[in-house]
C-alpha positions as CSV (number, residue, x, y, z in Angstrom):
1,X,0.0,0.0,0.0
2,X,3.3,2.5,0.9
3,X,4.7,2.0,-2.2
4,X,1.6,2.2,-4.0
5,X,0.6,5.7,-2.6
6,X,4.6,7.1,-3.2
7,X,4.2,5.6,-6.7
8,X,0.7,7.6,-7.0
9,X,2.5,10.6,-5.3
10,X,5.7,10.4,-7.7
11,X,3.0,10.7,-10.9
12,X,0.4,12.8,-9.7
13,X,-0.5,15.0,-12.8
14,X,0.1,18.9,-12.4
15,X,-3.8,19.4,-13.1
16,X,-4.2,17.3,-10.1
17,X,-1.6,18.8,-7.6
18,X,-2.8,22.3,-8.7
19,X,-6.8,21.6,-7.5
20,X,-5.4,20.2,-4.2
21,X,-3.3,23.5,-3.7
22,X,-6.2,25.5,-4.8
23,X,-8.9,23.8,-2.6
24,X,-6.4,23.7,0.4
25,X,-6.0,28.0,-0.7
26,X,-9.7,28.7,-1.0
27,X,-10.9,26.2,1.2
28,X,-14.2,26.0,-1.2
29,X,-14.2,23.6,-3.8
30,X,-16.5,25.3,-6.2
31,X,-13.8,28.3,-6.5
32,X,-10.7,25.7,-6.8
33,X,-13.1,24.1,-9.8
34,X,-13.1,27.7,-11.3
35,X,-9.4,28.9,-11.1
36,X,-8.6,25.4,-12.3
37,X,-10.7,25.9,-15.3
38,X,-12.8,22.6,-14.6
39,X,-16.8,22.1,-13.6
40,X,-17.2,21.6,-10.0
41,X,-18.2,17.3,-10.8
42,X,-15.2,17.2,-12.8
43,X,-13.5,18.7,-9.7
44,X,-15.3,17.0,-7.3
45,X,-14.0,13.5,-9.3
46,X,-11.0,14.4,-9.1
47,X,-10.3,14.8,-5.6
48,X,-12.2,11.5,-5.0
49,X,-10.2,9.9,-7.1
50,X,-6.6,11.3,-5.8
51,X,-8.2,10.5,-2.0
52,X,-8.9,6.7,-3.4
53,X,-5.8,6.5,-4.7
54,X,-3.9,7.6,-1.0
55,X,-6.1,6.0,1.3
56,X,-6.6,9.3,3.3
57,X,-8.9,12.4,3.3
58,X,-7.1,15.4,2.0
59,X,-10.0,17.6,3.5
60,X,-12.8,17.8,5.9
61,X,-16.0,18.9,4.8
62,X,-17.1,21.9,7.6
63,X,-19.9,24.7,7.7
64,X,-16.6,26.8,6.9
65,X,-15.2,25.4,4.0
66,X,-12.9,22.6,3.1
67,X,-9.9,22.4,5.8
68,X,-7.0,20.6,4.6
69,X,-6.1,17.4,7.1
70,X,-2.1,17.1,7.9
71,X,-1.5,14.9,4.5
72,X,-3.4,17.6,2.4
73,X,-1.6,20.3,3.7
74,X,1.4,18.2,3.2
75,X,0.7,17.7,-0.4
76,X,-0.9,21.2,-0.8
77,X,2.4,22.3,0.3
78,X,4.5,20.5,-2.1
79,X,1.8,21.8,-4.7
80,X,2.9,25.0,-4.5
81,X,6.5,24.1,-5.3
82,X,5.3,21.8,-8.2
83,X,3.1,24.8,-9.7
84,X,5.2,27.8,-9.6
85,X,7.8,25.3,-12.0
86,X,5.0,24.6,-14.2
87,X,3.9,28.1,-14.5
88,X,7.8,29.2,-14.6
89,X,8.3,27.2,-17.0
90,X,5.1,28.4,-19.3
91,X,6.5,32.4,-18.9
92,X,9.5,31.4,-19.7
93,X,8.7,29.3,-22.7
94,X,6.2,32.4,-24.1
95,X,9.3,35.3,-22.9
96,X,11.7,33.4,-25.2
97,X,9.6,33.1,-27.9
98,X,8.6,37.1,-28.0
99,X,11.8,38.3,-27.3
100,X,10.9,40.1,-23.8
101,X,13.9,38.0,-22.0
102,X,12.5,37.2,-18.6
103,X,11.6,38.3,-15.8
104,X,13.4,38.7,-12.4
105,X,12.2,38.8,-8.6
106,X,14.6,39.9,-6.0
107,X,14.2,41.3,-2.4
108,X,16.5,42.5,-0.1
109,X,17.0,44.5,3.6
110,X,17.3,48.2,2.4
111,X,21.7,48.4,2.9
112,X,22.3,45.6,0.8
113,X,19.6,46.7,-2.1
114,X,21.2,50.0,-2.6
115,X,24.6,48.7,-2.1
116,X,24.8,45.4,-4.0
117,X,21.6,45.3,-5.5
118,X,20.8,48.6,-7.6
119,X,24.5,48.2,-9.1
120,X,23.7,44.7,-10.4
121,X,20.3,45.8,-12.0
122,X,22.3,48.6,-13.8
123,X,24.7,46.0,-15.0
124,X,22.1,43.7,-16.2
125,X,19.8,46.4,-17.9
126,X,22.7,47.4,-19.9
127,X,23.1,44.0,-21.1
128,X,19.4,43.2,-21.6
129,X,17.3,46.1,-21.2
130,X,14.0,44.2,-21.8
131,X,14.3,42.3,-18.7
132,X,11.8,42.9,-16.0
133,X,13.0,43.9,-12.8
134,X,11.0,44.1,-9.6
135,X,13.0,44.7,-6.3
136,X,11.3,44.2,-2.7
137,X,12.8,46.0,-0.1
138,X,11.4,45.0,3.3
139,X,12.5,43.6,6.6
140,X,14.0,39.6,6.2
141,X,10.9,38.1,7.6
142,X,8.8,39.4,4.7
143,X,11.4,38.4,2.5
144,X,11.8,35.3,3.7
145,X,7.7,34.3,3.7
146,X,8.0,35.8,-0.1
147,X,10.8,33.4,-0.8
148,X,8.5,30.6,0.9
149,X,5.8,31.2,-1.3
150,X,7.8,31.9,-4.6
151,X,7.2,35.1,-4.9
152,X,11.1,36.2,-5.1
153,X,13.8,34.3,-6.8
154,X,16.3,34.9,-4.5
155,X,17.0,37.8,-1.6
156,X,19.5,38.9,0.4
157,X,18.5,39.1,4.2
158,X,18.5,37.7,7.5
159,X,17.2,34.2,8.3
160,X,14.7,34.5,11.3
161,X,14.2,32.6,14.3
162,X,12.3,29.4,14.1
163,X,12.8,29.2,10.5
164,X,13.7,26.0,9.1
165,X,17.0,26.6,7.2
166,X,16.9,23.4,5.1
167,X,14.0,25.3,3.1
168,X,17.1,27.3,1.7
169,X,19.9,27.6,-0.4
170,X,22.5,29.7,2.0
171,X,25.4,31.7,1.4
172,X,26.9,33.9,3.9
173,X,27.7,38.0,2.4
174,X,28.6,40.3,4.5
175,X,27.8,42.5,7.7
176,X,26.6,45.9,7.6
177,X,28.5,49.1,9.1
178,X,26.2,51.4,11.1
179,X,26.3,54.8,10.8
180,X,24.8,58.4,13.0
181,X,22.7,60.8,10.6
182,X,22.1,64.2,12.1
183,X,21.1,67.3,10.3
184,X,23.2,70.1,9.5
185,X,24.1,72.2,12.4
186,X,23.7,69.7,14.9
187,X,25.2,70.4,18.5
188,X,27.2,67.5,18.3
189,X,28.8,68.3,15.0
190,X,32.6,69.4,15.0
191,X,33.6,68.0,18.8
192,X,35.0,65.3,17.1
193,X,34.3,61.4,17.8
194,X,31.3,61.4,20.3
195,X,30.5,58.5,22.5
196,X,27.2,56.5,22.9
197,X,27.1,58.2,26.4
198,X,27.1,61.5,24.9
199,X,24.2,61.1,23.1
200,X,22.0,59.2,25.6
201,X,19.5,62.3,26.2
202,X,19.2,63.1,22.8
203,X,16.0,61.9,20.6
204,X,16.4,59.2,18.9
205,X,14.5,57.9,15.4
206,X,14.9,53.7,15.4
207,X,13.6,50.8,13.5
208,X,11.3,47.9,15.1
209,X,12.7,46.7,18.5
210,X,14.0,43.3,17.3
211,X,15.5,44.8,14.2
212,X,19.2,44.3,13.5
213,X,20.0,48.4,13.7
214,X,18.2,48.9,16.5
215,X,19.8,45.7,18.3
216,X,23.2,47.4,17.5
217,X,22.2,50.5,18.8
218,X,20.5,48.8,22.4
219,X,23.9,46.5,23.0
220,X,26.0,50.1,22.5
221,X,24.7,51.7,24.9
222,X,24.8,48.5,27.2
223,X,28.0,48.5,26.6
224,X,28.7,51.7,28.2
225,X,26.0,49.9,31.3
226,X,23.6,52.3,30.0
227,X,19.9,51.6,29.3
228,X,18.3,52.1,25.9
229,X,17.1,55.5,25.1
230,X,14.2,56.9,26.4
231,X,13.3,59.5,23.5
232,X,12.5,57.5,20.8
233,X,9.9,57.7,17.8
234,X,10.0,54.3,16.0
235,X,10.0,54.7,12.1
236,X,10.8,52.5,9.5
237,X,10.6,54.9,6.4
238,X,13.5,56.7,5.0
239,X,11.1,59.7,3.8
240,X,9.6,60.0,7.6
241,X,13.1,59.7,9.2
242,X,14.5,62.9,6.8
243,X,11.7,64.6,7.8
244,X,11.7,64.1,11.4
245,X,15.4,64.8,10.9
246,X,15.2,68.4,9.6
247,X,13.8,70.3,12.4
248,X,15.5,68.4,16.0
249,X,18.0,67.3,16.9
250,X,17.2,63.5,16.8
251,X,19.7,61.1,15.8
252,X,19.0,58.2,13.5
253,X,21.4,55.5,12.9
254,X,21.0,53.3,9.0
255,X,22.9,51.3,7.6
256,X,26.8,52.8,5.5
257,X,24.9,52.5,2.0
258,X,21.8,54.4,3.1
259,X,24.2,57.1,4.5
260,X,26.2,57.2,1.3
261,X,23.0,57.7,-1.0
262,X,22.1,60.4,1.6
263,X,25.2,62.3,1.8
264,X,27.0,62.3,-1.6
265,X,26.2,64.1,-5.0
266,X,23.2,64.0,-6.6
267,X,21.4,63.8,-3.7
268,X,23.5,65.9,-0.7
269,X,20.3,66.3,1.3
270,X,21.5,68.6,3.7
271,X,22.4,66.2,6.5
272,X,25.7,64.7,7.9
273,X,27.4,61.9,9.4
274,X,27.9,62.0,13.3
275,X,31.4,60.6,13.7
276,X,31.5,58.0,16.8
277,X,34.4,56.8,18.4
278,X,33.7,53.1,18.2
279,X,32.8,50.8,14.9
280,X,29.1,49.3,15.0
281,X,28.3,46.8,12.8
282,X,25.0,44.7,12.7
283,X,24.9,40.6,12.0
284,X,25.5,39.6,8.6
285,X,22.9,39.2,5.7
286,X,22.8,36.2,3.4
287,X,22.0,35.4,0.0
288,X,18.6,33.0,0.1
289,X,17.4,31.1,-2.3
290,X,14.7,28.0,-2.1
291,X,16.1,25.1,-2.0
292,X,15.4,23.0,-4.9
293,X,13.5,25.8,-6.8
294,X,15.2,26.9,-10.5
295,X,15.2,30.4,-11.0
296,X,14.4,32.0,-14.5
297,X,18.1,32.5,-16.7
298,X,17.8,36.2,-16.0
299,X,17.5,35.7,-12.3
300,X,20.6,33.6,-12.4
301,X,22.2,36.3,-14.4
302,X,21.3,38.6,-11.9
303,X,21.9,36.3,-8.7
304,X,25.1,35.4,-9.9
305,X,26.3,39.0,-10.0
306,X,25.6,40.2,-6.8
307,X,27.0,36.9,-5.9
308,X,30.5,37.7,-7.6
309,X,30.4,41.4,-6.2
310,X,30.0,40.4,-2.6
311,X,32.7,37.9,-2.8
312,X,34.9,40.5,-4.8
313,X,34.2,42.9,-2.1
């Protein structure tokens, strides 16, 4: 019977693995019928027959819906793997053929998109300018669930806690140097290197608790057997950080490459690096990919850059 269900599972058709995704997704199977392009009977046959052919219910019929039981969530999980080829492989197929040359889905923490990514876009667009880019730039657990679910090709981040690693292709990069942006005119500006303990009363503009900067910036002033500061507004977005920036005399630490885009021509926006007399650097980022997943040829194109920059760097 084992090796009759692993036979069954080994040769399950993609029509069938895609209703049990879309039913486990849904959880109704009347709208898994119509994404699948099939009648609801025809649906409804097919599930029994894929359920015959296991031995197991995949679902339980409830007043809510269709809930997947642990061996259809199993399967619906492996489904999702299984479709994304299929459907890679379709793009792909149709991209070739019209000349368009792929696609490509990258994500990355914000340092390492402006300082390894953006330069390896530029490099590929010069070299195939009808290649579609899109770039996430969010925190590593988003990245990491988008990378889960196929929705990136690769990413460079930070694996969370409690997340399986074996789910990934890994390969360490590099850390990140943190820097002090003030704005012009800043009381602290021209006394020379300044300690964490000089700036404890000052406001200060940080990222999520948890976050990698502002992990750095708690253990610095631990360090010095200081408690975290006090005057904080928590903000995440560059644009809100230059604005809060302009009119106090907050401090906000972000990553070398944020500070560089920040500081240097075109851009100059009117601000300037606090030196500090000690280096801070935060944990180092990765480059992810899902394990056993192939990436379209322009992703590799583009994965295999940044990949050759990091290691040159």
């Amino acid at each position: 019977m084992v090796c009759c269900m692993a036979e069954f599972l080994q040769n399950m058709r993609p029509a069938q693995s895609r209703l049990v995704l879309e039913v486990a997704t849904h959880g109704q199977l009347q709208v898994a019928a119509v994404v699948c392009g099939m009648t609801q009977p025809a649906a409804s046959r097919m599930l029994a027959e894929i359920e015959a052919q296991l031995g197991v219910r995949l679902f339980l019929r409830t007043p809510k819906g269709m809930e997947p039981t642990p061996e259809g969530a199993l399967i619906a999980h492996h489904a999702r793997r299984i479709v994304h080829d299929h459907a890679l492989m379709s793009a792909e197929f149709d991209e070739m053929a019209a000349g368009r040359g792929g696609a490509v889905r990258v994500g990355a923490v914000t340092g390492p998109a402006l300082g390894q990514l953006v330069p390896a876009i530029r490099w590929l667009k010069a070299r195939a300018p009808q290649i579609d880019v899109s770039v996430e730039v969010a925190p590593s657990g988003v990245l990491v669930q988008a990378l889960e679910r196929g929705d990136l090709d690769f990413a460079l981040a930070r694996l969370p806690p409690r997340v399986d690693d074996r789910a990934f292709e890994l390969e360490p990069a590099r850390d990140e140097i943190v820097r002090l942006m003030v704005r012009d005119g800043h009381p602290h500006l021209g006394r020379g290197p300044v300690s964490v303990r000089d700036l404890h009363g000052l406001p200060w503009i940080l990222q999520d608790h948890g976050t990698p900067i502002r992990l750095a910036i708690d253990s610095a002033f631990h360090d010095e057997g200081l408690a975290s500061p006090a005057n904080v507004i928590t903000a995440s977005s560059l644009l809100v950080i230059v604005a809060l920036l302009r009119e106090t005399d907050s401090v906000a630490p972000m990553s070398q490459e944020v500070m560089d885009l920040m500081l240097d021509p075109p851009v100059s926006a009117g601000f300037r690096r606090l030196e500090l007399n000690r280096l801070m650097t935060v944990e180092p980022y990765m480059i992810l990919r899902a394990k056993g997943r192939t990436m379209p040829r322009a992703a590799e194109m583009l994965f295999d850059r940044v990949r050759a920059s990091i290691r040159q760097f």
